[in-house]
N, C-alpha and C positions, 0 to 999 in steps of 0.2 A: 068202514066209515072214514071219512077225510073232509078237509077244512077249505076246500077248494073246491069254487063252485062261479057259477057267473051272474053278473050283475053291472046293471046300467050303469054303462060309462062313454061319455061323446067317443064313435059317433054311434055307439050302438052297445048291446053287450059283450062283455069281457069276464075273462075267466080272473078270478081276484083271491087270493090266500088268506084265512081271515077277512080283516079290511085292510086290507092292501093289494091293489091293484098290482098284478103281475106284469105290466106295461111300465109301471113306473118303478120294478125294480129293475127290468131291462135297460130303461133309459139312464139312472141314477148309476147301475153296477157294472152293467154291459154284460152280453154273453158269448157263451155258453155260461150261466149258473146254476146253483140247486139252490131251491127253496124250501125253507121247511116250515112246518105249522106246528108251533109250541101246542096250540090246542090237541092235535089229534097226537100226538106223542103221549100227552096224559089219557087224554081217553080211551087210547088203547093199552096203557099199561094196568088205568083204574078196571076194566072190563075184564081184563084179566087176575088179577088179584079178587076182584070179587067174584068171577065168576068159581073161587074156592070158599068161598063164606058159607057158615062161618067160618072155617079152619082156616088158620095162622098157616101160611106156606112162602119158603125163602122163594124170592125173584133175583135172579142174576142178570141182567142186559148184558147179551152177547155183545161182546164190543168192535168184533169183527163185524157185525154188520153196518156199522156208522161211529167211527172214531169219534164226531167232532168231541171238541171239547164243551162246545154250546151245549149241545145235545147230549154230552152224556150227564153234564150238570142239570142240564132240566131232571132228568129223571133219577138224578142223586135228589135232588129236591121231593120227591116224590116217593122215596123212601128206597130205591131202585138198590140193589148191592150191582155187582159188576164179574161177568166171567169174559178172564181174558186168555189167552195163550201165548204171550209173551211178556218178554220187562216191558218193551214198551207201551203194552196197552196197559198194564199196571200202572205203571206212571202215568199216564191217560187218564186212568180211572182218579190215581189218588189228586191228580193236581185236577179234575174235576171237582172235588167234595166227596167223592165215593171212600167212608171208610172202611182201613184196611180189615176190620172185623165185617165187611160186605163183601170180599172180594175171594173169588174162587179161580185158581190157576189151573189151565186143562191144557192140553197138547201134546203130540207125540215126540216133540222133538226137545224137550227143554231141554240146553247146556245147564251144565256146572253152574255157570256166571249167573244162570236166570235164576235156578232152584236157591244159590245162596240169598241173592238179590230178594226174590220172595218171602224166602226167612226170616230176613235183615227189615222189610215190608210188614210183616207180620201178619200175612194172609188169613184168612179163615179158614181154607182149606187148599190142598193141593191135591189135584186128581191125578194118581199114579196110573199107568197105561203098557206100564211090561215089569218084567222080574229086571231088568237091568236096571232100568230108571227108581225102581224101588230101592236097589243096595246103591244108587249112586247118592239118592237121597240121603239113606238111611246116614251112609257114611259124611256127609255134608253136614248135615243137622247133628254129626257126634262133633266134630271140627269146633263146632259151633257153640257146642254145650247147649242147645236148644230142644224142643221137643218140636216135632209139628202134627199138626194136625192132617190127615190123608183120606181119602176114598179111594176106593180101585174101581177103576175107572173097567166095565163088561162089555166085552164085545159078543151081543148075544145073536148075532148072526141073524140079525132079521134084518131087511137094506129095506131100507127107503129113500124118496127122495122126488123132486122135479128131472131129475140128472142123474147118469150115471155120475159125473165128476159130485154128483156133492150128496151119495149115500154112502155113511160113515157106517152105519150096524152090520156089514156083511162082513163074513168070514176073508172075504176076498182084500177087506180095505186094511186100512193101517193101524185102523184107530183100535185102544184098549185092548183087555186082556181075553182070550179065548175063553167063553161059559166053564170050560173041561179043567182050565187053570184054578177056579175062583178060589176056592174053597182051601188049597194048598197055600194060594200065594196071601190070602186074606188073615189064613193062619200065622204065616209066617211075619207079615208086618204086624199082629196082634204082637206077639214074640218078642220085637224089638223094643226096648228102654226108650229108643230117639221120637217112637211114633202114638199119637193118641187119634186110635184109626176111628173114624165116624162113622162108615159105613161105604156104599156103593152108585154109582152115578153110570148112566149111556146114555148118548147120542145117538141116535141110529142115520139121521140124512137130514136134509135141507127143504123146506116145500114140500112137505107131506101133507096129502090133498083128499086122504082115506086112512077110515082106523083102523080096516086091519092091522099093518105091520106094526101099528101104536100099542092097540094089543096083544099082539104077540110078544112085545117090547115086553111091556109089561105084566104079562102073566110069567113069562121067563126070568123079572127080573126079582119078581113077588119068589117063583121058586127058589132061585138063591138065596134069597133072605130067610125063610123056612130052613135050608139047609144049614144056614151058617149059623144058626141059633138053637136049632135039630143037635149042631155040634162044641154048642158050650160056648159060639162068637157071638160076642154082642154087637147086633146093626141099628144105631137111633137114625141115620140117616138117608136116605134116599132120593138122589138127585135123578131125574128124568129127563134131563138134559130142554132142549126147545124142540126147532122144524116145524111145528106146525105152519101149515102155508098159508098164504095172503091169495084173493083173488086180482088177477092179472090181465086185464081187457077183458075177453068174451068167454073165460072157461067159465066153467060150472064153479059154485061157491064154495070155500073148502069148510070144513067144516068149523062151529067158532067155537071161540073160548071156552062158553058153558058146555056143547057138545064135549070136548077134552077133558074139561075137569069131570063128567060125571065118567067117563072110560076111564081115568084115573081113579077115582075113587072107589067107582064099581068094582076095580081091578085089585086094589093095594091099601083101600082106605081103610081097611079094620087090623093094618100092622102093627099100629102104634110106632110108627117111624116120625121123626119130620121131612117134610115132603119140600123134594127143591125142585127150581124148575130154571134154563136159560134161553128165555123166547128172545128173539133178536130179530130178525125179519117182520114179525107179528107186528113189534110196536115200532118198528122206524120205516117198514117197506111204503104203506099208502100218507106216510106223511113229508113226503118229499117228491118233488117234481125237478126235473130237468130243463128249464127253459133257454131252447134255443132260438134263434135269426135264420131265417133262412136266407142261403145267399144268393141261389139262384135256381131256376128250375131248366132242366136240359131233358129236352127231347129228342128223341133218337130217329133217322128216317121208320124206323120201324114202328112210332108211334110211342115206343116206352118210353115211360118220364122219368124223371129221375128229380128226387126233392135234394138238391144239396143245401145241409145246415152247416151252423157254424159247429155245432158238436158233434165228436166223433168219438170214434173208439178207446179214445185215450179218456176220455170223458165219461164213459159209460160203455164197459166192457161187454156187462153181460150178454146182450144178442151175438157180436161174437164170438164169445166163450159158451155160451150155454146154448144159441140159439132160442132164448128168451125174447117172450112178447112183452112189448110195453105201449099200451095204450098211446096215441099220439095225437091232441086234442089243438086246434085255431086255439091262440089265445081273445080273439077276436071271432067271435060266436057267427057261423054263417046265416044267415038272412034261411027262416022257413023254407023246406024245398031246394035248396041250393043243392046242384050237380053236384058228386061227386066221383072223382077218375082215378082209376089204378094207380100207385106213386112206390116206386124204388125210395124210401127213403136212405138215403145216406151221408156220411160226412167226408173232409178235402182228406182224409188222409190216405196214405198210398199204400192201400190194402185192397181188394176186393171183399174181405173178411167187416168192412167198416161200413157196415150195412144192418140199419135199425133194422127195418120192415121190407120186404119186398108186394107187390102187388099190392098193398095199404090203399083201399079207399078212401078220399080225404077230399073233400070241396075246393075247389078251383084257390091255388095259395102262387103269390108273386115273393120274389125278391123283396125282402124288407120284411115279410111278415113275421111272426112269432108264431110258437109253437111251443106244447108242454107235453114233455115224455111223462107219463103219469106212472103212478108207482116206482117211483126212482131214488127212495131215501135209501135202501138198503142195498147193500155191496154195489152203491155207483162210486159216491166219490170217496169210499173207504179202498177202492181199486184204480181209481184214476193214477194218471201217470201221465209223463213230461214228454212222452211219444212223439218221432218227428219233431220234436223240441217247441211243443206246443204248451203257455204257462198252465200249470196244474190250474183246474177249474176251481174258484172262488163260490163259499156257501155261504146263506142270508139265512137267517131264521126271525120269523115273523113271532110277534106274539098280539095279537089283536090287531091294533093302527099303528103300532110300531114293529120295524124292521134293524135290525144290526146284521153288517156284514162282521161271519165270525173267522171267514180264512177268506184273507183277500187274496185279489188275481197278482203273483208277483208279476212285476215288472220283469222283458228281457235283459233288463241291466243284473236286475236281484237273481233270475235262474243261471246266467253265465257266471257271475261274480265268485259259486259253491265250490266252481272247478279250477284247478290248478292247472299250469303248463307243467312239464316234467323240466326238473333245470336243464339238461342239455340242450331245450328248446327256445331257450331264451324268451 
């Protein structure tokens, strides 16, 4: 579900956010922007959270999928904790409202500097992911005179995903500790003074669109926990990480909320654990759009068109990174029955790779028009970039009949001003 939808507006209908007119934030902010809709950010966190009722289960908003700081405070508001994998989306989270007793730290890669920082933070938990990162902790939090709190983080070898690039559960990827590790390394952080270990957490991928590998996740992650309690360790907690997928123009529906929570439950729900979870995609993917200008339409003697907008890959990575579909909708609703012609959508940048949609059916559109990439809250502008020296794209978040722009478009004065000449350069 999402908060954008069309409605009468001279000379016709228009697609509107809330109530606000998606033409007048064009005109007011200029684009390429994203829009976001306060409304459907709660509604899909509230759908989720209930769809475990009654049981009490943590929520962490992955904050990789949409840094703003707008957006991660609506859903601090909302009772959201925050899973991040680095300092800076920690500081993200906290200078949103997200308190640090909501915030769960995960990643394969934390430095020294992050895990102190974390500590010094006072995380709620930190998800350990190898036997190094364990003794680097361990030994950080003795420095410290602190305890922390830990999961070990299972790589239970089931991959999923929309993408190879963004299934984490396989034995093949990077992420957390090997099923064959658990039990030794679980022990072994029980063992240490520094740590007051919770329990166990996986990810397995991103856009996961079938339960198989969800429960396979989870009945492998159910046997662990047997095991480790089988051997005198006590596990109160169980994070399952997020990936559930959002639907994306014309696939099949993936499965929702209450589908997951009863695979969850059916799965793991008579452990007596507390049950954690970090949807990210779910609740910020269909509450954000793209709206671009188109600047001009180029036809080729061979008849192919080509839609040139003003956004581009620097804008909105994922079609060329993932070769991801995104819905691409007139902001200006066509007239019943209106033709529509094969369109190369793409943007000015100097890529072949900067190419929404190829062959994209879409009703006859001129220079000047608007256009909204639909499903675009999630990993667009948490990935944007200054590419070709284009200003990072500026985000609006609507809440009803009101609009605030929350990262404005800088200026080319303010993007040059960051960089330095070298002194020899004068």
């Amino acid at each position: 579900m999402h908060h954008f939808h069309d409605r009468p507006g001279p000379p016709g209908l228009e697609l509107w956010c809330e109530e606000v007119p998606l033409s007048r934030i064009a005109d007011a902010v200029g684009t390429p922007v994203y829009v976001y809709a306060s409304a459907t950010l709660a509604h899909h966190y509230a759908v989720f959270v209930r769809a475990f009722a009654p049981r009490d289960v943590s929520v962490a908003y992955a904050v990789k999928a949409n840094s703003s700081l707008a957006v991660l405070a609506t859903l601090a508001r909302l009772g959201a904790g925050a899973d991040t994998v680095s300092e800076g989306e920690i500081r993200r989270a906290l200078a949103a409202g997200v308190p640090a007793s909501r915030i769960v730290f995960s990643g394969v890669g934390k430095t020294d500097a992050e895990l102190a920082f974390a500590l010094d933070a006072g995380v709620s938990e930190i998800n350990l992911e190898s036997e190094l990162e364990l003794h680097r902790l361990a030994a950080i939090a003795a420095d410290k005179g602190v305890r922390a709190t830990v999961a070990l983080r299972v790589n239970p070898d089931v991959g999923a995903g929309g993408h190879a690039k963004i299934t984490t559960g396989s034995d093949e990827n990077k992420f957390g500790v090997s099923a064959s590790e658990v039990e030794r390394l679980y022990a072994r952080a029980c063992a240490l003074p520094q740590f007051d270990v919770a329990g166990l957490a996986c990810h397995i991928g991103s856009q996961i669109t079938e339960f198989a590998p969800l429960r396979a996740a989870f009945a492998a992650m159910r046997t662990l926990v047997e095991r480790l309690r089988a051997g005198g360790l006590p596990v109160r907690r169980l994070d399952l990480g997020g990936g559930l997928g959002v639907p994306y123009g014309d696939a099949p529906p993936p499965p929702t909320p209450a589908d997951y929570a009863r695979a969850v439950l059916d799965t793991v729900g008579d452990l007596e654990v507390e049950l954690a979870f970090e949807p990210g995609r779910l609740i910020v993917a269909n509450a954000g759009v793209l709206l671009s200008r188109v600047i001009q339409v180029h036809t080729r003697p061979s008849g192919r068109r080509f839609l040139v907008l003003d956004a581009a890959m620097n804008d909105l990575l994922r079609p060329a990174l993932y070769d991801a579909h995104h819905a691409i909708r007139p902001v200006r609703t066509p007239e019943p029955g209106a033709v529509e012609r094969p369109y190369d959508v793409v943007g000015p940048v100097c890529e072949t790779g900067d190419t929404f949609a190829r062959d994209r059916r879409l009703p006859d559109l001129a220079a000047g028009d608007l256009v909204a990439l639909m499903t675009a809250g999630a990993y667009g502008a948490s990935m944007s970039s200054e590419y070709n020296s284009r200003p990072l794209v500026p985000e609006v978040l609507v809440k009803g009949a009101d609009y605030a722009v929350t990262r404005p478009r800088p200026s080319y004065e303010e993007m040059l001003g960051r960089e330095r000449r070298a002194p020899w350069l004068g």
